[in-house]
PDB file as gemmi writes it, atoms N, CA and C in Angstrom:
CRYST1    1.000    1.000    1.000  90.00  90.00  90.00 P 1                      
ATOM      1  N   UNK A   1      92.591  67.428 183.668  1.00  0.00           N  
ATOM      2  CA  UNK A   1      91.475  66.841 184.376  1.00  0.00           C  
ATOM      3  C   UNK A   1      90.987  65.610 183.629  1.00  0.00           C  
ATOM      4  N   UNK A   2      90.458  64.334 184.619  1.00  0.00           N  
ATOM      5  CA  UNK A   2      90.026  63.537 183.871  1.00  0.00           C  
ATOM      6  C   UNK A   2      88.206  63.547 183.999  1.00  0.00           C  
ATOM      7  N   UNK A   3      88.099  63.092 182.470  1.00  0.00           N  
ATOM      8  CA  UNK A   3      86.550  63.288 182.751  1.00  0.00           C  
ATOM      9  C   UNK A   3      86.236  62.121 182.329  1.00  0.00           C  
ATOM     10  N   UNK A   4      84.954  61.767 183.297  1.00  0.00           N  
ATOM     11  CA  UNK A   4      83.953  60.682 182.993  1.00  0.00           C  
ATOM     12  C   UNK A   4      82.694  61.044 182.617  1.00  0.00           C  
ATOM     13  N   UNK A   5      82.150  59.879 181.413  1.00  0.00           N  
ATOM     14  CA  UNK A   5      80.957  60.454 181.212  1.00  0.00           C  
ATOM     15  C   UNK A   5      80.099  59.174 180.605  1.00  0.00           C  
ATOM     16  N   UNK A   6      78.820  59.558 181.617  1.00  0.00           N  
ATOM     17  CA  UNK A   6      78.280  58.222 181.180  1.00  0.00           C  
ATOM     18  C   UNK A   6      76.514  58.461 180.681  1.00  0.00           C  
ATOM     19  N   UNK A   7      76.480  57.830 179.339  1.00  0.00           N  
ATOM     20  CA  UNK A   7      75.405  58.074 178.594  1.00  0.00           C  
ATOM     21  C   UNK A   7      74.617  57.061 178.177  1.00  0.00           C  
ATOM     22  N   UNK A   8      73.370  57.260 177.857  1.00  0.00           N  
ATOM     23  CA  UNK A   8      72.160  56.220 177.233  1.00  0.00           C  
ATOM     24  C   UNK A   8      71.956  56.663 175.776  1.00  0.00           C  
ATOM     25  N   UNK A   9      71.748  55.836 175.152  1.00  0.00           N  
ATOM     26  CA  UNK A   9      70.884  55.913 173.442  1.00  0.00           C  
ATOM     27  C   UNK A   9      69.808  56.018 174.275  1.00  0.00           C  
ATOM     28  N   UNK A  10      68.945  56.392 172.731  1.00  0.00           N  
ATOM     29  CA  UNK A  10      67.487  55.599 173.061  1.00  0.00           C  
ATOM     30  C   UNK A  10      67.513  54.199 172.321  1.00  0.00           C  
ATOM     31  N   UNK A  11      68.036  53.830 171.738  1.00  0.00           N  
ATOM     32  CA  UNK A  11      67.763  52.226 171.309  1.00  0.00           C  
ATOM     33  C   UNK A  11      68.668  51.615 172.300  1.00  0.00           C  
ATOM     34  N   UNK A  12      69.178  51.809 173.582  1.00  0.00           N  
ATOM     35  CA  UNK A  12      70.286  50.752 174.347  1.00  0.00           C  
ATOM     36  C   UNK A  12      69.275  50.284 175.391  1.00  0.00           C  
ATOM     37  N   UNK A  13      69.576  49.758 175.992  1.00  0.00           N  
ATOM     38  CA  UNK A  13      69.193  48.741 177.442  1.00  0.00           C  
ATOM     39  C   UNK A  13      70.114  49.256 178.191  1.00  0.00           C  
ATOM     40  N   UNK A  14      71.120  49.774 178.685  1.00  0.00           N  
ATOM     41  CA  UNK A  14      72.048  50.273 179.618  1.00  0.00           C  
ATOM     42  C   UNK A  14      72.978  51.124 179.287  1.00  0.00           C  
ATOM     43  N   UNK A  15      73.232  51.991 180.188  1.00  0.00           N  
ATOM     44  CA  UNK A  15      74.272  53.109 179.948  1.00  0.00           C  
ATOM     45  C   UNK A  15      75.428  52.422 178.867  1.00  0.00           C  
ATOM     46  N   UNK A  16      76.643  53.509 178.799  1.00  0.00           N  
ATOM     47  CA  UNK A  16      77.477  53.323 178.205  1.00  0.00           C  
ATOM     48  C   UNK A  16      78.324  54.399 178.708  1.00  0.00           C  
ATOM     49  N   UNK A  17      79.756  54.004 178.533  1.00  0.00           N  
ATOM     50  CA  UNK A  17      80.792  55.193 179.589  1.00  0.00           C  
ATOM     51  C   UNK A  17      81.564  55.817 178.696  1.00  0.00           C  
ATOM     52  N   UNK A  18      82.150  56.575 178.920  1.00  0.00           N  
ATOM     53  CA  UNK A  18      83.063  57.162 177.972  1.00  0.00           C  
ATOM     54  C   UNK A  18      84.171  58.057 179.461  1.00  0.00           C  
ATOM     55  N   UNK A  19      86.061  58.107 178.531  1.00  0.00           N  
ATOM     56  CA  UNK A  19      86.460  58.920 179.664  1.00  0.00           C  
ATOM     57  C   UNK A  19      87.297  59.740 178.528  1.00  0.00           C  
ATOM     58  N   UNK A  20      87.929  60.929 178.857  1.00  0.00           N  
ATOM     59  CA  UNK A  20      88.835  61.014 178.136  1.00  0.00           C  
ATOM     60  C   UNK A  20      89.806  62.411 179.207  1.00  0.00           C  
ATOM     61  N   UNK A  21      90.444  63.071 178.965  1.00  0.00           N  
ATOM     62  CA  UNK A  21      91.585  63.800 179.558  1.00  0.00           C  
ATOM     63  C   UNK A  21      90.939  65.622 178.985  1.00  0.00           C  
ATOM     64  N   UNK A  22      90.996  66.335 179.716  1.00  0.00           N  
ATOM     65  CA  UNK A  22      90.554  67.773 179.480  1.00  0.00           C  
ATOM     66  C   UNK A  22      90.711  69.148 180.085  1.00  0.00           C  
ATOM     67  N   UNK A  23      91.520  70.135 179.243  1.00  0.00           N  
ATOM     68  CA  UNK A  23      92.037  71.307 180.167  1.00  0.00           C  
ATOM     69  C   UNK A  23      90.934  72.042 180.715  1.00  0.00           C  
ATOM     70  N   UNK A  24      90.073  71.780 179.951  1.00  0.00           N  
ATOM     71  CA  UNK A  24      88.910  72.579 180.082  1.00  0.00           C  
ATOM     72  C   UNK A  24      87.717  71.697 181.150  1.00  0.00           C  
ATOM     73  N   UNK A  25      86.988  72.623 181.745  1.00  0.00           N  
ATOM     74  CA  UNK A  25      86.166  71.919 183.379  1.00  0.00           C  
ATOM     75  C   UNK A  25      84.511  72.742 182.803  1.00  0.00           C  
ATOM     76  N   UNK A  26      83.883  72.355 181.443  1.00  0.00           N  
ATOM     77  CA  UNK A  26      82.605  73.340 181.557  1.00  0.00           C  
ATOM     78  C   UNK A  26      82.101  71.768 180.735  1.00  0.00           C  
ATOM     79  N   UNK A  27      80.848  72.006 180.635  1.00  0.00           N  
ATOM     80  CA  UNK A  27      79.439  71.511 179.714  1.00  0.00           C  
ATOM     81  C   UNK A  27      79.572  71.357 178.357  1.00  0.00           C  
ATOM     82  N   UNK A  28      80.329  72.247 177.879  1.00  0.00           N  
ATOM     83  CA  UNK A  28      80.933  72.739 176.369  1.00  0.00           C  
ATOM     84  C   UNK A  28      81.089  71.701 176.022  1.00  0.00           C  
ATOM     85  N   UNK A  29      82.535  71.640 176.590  1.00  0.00           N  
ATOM     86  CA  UNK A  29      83.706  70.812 176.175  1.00  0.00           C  
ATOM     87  C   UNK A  29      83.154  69.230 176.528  1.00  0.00           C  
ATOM     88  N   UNK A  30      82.305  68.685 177.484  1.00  0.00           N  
ATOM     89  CA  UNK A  30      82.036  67.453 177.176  1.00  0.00           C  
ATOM     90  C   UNK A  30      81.137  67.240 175.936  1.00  0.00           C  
ATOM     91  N   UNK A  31      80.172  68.003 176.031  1.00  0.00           N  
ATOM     92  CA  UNK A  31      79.072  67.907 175.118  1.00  0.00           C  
ATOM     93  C   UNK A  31      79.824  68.121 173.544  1.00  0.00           C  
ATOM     94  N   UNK A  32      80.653  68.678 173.041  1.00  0.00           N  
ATOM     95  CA  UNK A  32      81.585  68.627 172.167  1.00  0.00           C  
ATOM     96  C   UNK A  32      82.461  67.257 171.734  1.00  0.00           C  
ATOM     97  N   UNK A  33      83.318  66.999 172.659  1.00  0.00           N  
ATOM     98  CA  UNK A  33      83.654  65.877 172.571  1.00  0.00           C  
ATOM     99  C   UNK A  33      83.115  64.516 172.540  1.00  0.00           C  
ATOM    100  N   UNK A  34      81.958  64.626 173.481  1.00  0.00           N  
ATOM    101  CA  UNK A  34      81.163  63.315 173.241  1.00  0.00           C  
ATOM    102  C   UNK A  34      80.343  63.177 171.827  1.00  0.00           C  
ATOM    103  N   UNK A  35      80.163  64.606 171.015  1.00  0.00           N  
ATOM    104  CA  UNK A  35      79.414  64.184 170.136  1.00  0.00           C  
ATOM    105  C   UNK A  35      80.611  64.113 168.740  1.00  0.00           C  
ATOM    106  N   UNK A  36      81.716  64.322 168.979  1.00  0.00           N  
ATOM    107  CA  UNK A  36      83.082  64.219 168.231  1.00  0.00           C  
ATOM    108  C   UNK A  36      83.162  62.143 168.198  1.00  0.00           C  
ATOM    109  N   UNK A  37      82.875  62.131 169.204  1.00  0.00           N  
ATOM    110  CA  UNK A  37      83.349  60.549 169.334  1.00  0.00           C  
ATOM    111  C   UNK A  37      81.886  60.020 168.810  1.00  0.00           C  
ATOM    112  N   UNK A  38      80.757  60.102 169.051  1.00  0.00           N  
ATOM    113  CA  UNK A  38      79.893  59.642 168.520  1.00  0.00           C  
ATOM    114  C   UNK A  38      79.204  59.931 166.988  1.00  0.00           C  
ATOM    115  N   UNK A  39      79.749  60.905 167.002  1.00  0.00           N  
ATOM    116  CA  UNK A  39      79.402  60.862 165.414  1.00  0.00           C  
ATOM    117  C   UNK A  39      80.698  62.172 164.594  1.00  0.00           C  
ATOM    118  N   UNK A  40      82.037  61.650 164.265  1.00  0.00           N  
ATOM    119  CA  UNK A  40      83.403  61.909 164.104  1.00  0.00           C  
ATOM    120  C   UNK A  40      82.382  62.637 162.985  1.00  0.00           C  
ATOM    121  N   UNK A  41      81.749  62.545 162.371  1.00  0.00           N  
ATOM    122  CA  UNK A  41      81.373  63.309 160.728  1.00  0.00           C  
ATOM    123  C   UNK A  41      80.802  64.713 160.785  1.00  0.00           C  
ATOM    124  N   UNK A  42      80.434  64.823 161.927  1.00  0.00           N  
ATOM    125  CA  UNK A  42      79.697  66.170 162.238  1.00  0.00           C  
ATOM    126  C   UNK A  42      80.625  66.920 163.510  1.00  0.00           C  
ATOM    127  N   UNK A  43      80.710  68.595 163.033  1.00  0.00           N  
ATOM    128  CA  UNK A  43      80.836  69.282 164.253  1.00  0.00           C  
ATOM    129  C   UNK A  43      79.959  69.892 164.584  1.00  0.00           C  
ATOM    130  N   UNK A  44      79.842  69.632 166.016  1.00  0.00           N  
ATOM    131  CA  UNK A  44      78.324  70.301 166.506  1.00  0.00           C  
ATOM    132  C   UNK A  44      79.266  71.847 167.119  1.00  0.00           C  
ATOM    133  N   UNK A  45      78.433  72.639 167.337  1.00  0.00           N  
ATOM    134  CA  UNK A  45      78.787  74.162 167.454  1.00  0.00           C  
ATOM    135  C   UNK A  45      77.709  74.754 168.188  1.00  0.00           C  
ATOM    136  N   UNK A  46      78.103  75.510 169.291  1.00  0.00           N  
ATOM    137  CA  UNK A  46      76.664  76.022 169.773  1.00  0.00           C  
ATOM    138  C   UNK A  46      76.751  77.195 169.250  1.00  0.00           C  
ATOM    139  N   UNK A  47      75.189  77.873 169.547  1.00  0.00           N  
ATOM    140  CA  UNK A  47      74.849  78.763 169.019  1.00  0.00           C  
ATOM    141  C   UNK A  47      76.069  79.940 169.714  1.00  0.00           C  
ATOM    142  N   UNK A  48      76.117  81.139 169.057  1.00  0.00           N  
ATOM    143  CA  UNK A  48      77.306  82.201 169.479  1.00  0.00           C  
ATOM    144  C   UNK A  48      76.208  82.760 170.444  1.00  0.00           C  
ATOM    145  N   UNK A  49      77.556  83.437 171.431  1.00  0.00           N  
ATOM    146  CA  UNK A  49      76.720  84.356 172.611  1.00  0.00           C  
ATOM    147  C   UNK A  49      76.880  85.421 171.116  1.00  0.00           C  
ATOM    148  N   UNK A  50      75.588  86.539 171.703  1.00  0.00           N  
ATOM    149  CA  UNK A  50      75.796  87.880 171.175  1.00  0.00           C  
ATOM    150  C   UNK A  50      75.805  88.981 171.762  1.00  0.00           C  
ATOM    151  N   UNK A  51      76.434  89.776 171.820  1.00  0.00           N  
ATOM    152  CA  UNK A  51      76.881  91.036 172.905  1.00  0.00           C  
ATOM    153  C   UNK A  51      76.276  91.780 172.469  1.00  0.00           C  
ATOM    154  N   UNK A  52      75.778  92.660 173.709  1.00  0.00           N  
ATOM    155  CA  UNK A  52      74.658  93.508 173.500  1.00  0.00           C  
ATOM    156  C   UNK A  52      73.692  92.715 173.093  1.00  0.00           C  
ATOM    157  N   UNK A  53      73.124  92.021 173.224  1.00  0.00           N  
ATOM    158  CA  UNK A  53      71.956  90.967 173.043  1.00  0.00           C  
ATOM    159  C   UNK A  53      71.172  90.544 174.687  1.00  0.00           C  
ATOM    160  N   UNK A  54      70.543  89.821 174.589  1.00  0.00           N  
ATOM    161  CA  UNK A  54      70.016  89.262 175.632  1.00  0.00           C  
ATOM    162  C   UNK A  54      71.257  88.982 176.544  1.00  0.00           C  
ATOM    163  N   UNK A  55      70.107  89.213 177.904  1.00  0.00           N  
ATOM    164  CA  UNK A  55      71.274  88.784 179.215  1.00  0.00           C  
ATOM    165  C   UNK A  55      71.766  87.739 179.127  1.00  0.00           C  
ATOM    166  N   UNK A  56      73.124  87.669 179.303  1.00  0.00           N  
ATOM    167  CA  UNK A  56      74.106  86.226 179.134  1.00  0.00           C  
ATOM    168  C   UNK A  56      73.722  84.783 179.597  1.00  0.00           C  
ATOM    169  N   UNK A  57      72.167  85.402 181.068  1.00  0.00           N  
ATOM    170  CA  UNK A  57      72.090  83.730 181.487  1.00  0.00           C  
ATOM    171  C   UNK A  57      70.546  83.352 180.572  1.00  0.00           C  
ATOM    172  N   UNK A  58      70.069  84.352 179.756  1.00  0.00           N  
ATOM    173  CA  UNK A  58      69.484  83.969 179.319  1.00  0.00           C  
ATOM    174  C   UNK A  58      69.792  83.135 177.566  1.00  0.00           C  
ATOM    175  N   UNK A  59      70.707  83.350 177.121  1.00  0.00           N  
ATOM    176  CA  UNK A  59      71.686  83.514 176.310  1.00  0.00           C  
ATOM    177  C   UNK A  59      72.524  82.055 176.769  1.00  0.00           C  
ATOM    178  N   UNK A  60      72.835  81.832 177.679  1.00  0.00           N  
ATOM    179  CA  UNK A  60      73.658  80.193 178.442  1.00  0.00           C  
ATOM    180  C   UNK A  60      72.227  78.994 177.958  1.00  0.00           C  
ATOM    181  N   UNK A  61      70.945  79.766 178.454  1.00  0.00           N  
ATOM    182  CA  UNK A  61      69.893  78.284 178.601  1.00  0.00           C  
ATOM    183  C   UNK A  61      70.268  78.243 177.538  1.00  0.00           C  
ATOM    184  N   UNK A  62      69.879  79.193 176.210  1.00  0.00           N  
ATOM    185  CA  UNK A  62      68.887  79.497 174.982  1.00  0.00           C  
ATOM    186  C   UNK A  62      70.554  78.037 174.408  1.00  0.00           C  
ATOM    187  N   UNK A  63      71.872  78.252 174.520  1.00  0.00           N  
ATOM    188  CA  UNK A  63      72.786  77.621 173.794  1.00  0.00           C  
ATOM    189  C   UNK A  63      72.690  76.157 174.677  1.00  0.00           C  
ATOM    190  N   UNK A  64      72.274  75.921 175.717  1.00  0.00           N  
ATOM    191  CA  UNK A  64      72.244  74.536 176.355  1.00  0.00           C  
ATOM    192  C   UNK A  64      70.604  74.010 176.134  1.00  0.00           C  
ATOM    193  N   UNK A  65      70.024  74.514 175.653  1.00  0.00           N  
ATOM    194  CA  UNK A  65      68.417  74.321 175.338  1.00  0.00           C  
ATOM    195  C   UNK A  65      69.156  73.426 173.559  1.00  0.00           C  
ATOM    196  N   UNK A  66      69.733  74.373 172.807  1.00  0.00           N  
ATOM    197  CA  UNK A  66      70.257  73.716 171.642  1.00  0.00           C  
ATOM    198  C   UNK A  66      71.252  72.489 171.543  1.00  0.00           C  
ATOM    199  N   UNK A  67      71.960  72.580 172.530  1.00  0.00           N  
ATOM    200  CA  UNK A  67      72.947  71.257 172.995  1.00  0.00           C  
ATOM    201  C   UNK A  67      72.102  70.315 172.984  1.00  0.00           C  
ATOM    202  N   UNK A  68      70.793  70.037 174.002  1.00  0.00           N  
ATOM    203  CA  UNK A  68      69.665  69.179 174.333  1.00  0.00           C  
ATOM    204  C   UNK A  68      69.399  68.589 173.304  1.00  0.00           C  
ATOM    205  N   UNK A  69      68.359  69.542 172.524  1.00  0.00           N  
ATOM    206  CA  UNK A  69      68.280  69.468 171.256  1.00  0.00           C  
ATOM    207  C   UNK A  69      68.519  68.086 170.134  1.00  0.00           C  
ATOM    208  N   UNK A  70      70.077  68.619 170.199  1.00  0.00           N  
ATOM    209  CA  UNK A  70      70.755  67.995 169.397  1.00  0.00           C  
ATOM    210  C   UNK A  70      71.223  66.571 169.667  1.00  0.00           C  
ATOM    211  N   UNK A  71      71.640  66.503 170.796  1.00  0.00           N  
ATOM    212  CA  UNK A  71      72.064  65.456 171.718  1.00  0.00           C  
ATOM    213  C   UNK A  71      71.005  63.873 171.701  1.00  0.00           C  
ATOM    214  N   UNK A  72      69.278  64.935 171.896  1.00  0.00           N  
ATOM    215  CA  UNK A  72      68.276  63.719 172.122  1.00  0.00           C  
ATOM    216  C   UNK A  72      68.166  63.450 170.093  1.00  0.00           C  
ATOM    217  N   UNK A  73      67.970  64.555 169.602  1.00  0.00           N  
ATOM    218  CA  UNK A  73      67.322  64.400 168.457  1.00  0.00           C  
ATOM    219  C   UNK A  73      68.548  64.098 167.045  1.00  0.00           C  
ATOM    220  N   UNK A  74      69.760  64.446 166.969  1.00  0.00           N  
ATOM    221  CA  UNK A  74      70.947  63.689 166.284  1.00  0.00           C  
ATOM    222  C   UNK A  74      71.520  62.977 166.920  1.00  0.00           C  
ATOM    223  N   UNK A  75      71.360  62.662 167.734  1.00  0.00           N  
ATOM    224  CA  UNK A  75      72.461  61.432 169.024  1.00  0.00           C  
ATOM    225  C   UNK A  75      72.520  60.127 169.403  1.00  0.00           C  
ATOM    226  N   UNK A  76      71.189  60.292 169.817  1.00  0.00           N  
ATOM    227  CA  UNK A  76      70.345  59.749 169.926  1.00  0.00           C  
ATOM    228  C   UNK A  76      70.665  59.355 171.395  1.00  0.00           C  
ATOM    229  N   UNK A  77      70.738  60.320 172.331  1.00  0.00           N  
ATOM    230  CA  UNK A  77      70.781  60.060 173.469  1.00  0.00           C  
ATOM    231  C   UNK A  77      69.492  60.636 174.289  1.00  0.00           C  
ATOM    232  N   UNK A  78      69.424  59.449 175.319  1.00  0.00           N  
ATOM    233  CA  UNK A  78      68.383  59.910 176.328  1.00  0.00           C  
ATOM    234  C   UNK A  78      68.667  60.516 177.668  1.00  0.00           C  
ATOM    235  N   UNK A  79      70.192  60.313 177.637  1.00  0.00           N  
ATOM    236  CA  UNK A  79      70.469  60.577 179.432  1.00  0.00           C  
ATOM    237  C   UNK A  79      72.401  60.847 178.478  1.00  0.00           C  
ATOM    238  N   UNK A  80      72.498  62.028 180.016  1.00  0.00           N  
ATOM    239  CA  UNK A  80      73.826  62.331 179.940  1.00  0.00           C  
ATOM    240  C   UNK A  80      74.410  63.057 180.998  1.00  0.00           C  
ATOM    241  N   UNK A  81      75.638  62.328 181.834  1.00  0.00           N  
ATOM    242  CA  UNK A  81      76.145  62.595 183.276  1.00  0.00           C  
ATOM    243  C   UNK A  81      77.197  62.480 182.739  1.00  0.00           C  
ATOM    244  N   UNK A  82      78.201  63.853 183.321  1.00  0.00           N  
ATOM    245  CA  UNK A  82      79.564  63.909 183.469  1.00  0.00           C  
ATOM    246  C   UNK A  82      80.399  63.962 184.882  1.00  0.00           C  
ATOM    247  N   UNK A  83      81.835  63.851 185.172  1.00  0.00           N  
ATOM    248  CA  UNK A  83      82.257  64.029 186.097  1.00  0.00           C  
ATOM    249  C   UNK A  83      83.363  64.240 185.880  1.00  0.00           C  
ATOM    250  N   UNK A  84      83.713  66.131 186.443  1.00  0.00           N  
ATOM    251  CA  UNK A  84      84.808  65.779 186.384  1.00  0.00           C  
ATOM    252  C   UNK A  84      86.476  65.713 187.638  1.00  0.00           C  
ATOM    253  N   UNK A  85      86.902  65.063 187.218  1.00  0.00           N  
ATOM    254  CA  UNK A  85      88.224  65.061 188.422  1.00  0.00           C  
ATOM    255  C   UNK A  85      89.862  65.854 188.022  1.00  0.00           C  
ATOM    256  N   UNK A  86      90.013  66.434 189.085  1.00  0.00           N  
ATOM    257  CA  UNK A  86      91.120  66.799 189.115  1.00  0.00           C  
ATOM    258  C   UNK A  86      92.273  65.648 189.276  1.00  0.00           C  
ATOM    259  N   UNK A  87      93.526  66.026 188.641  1.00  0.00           N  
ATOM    260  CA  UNK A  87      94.820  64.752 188.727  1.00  0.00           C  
ATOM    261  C   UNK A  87      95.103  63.490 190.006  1.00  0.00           C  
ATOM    262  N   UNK A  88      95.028  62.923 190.286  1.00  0.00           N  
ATOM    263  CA  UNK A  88      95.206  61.964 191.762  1.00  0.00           C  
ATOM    264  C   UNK A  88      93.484  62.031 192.401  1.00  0.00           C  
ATOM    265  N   UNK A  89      92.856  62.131 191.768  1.00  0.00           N  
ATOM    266  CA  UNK A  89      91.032  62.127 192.667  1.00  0.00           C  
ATOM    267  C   UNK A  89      90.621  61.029 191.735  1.00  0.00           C  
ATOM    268  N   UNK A  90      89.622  60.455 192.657  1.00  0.00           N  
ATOM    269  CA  UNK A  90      89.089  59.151 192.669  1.00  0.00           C  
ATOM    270  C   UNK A  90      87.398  59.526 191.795  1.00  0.00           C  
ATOM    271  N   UNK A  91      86.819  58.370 191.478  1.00  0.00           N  
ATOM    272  CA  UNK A  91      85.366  58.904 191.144  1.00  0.00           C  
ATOM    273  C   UNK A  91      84.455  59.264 192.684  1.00  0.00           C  
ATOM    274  N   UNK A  92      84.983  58.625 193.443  1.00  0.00           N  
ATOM    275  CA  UNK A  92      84.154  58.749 194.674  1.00  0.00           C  
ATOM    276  C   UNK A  92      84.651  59.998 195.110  1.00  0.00           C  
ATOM    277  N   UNK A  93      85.423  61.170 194.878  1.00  0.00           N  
ATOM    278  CA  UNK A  93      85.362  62.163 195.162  1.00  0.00           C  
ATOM    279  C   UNK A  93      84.845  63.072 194.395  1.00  0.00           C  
ATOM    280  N   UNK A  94      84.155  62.823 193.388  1.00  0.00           N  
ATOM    281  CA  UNK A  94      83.414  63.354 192.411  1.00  0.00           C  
ATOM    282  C   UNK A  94      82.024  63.459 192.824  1.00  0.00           C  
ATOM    283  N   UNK A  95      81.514  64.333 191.678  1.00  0.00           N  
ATOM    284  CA  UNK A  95      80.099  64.257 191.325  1.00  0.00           C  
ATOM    285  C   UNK A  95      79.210  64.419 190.208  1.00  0.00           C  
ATOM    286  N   UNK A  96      78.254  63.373 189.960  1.00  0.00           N  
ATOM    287  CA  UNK A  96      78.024  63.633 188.664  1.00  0.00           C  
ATOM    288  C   UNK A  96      76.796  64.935 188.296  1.00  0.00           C  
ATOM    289  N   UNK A  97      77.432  65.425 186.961  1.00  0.00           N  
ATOM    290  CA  UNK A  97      76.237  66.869 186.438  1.00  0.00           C  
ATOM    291  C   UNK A  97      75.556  65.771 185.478  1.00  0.00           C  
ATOM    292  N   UNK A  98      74.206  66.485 185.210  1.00  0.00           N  
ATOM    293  CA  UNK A  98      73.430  65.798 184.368  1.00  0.00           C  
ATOM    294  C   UNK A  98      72.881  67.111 183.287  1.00  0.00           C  
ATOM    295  N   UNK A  99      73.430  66.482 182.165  1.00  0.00           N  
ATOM    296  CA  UNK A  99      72.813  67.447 181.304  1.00  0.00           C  
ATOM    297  C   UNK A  99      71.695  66.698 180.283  1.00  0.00           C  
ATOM    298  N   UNK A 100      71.655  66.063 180.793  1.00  0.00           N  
ATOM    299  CA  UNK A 100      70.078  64.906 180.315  1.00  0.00           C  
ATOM    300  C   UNK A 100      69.651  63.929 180.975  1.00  0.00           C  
ATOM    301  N   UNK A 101      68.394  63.207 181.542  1.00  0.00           N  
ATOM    302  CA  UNK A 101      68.330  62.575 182.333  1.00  0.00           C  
ATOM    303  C   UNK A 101      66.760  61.661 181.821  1.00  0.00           C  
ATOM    304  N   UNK A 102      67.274  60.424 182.000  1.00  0.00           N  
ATOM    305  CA  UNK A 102      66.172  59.532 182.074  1.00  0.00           C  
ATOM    306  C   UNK A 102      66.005  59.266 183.724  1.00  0.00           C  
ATOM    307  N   UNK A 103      65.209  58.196 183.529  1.00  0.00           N  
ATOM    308  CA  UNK A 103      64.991  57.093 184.466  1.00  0.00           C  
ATOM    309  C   UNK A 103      65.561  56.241 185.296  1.00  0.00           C  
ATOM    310  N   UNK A 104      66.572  56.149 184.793  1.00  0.00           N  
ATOM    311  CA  UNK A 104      67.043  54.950 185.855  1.00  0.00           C  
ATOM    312  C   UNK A 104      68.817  55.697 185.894  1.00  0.00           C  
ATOM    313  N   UNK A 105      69.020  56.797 184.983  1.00  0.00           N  
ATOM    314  CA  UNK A 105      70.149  57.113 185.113  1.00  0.00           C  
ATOM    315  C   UNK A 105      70.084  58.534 186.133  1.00  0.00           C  
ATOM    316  N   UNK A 106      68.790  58.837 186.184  1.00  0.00           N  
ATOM    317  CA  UNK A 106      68.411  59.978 187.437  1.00  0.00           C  
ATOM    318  C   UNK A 106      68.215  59.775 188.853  1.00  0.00           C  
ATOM    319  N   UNK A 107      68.093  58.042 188.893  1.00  0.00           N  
ATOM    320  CA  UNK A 107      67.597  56.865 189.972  1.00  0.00           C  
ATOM    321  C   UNK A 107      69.129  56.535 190.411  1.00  0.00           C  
ATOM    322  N   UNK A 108      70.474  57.228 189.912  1.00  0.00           N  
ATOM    323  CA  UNK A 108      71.301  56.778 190.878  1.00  0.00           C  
ATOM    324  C   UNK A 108      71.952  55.016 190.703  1.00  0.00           C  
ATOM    325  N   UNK A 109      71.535  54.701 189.615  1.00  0.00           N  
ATOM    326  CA  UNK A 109      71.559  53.320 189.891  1.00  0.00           C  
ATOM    327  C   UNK A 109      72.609  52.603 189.369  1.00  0.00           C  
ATOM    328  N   UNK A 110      73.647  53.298 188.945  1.00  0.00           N  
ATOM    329  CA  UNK A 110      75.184  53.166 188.570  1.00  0.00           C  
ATOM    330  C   UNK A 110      76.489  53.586 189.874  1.00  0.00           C  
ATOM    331  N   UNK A 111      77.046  52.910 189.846  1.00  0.00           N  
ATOM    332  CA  UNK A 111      77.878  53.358 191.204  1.00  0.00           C  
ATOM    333  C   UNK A 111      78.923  54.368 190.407  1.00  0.00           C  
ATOM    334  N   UNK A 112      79.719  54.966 191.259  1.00  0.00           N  
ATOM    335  CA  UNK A 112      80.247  56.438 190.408  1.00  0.00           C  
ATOM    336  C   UNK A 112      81.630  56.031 189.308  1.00  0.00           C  
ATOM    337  N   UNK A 113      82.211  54.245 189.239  1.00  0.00           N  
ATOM    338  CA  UNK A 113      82.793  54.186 188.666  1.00  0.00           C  
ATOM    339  C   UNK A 113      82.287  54.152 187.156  1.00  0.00           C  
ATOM    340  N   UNK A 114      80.943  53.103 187.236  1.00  0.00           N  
ATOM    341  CA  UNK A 114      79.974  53.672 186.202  1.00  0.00           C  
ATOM    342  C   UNK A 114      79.539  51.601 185.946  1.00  0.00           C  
ATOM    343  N   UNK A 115      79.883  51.056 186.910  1.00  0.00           N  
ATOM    344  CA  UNK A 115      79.486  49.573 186.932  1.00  0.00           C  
ATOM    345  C   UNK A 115      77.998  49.577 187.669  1.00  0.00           C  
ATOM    346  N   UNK A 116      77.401  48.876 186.910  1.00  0.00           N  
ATOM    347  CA  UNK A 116      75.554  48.502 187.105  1.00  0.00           C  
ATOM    348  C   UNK A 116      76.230  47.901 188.610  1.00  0.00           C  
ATOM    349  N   UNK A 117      75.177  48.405 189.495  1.00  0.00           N  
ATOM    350  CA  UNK A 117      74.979  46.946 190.706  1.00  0.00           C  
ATOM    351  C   UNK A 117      75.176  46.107 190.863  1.00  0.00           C  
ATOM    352  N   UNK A 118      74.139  45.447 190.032  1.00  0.00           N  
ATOM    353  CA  UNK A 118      74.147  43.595 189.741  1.00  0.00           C  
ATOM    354  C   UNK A 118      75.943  43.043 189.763  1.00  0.00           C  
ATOM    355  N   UNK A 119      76.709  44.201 189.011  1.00  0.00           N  
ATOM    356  CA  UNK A 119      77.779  43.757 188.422  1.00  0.00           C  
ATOM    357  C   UNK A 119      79.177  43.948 189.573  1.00  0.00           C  
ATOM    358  N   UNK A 120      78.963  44.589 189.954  1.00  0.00           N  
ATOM    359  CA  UNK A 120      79.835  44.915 191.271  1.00  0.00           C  
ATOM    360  C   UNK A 120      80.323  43.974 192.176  1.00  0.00           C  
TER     361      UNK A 120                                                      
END                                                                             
């Protein structure tokens, strides 16, 4: 699968894209990799499920509550949309997930290849 993924700092003026190739189709695995490429020195790790512990979807926020976390506060990201596609699919048959969201990247205002308006 190919994945797209397009993110904000907080010190940028406009998104920034990233793509890369992936067997795997979850939240994990982008949020992993994007923070592999943005900061190669650190592995980020989510917290472990624990069995026999809290119910699993409570247990999913509690490890995507820590992704957040980490993402706004070591990342330094403000916004974060993925998409992903199966082999021969276009971005326009996609859709983007948001696992962080500002302003203007919640406003839709990137077309799905990931080019500003103005620029199109």
């Amino acid at each position: 699968m190919r994945c797209l993924i397009r993110y904000q700092l907080r010190d940028e003026a406009s998104p920034a894209h990233h793509e890369f190739i992936t067997e795997a189709s979850d939240a994990e695995q982008v949020i992993r990799h994007l923070t592999e490429f943005l900061h190669p020195e650190v592995v980020f790790e989510f917290l472990p499920m624990q069995p026999g512990g809290k119910d699993s979807i409570t247990q999913l926020r509690a490890r995507m509550a820590h992704a957040r976390d980490y993402l706004e506060q070591y990342c330094g990201l403000q916004s974060l949309s993925y998409m992903l596609l199966p082999e021969g699919a276009t971005s326009a048959q996609g859709k983007w997930n948001s696992v962080l969201l500002s302003g203007q990247m919640a406003s839709g205002s990137l077309h799905p290849e990931g080019r500003d308006e103005d620029s199109a």
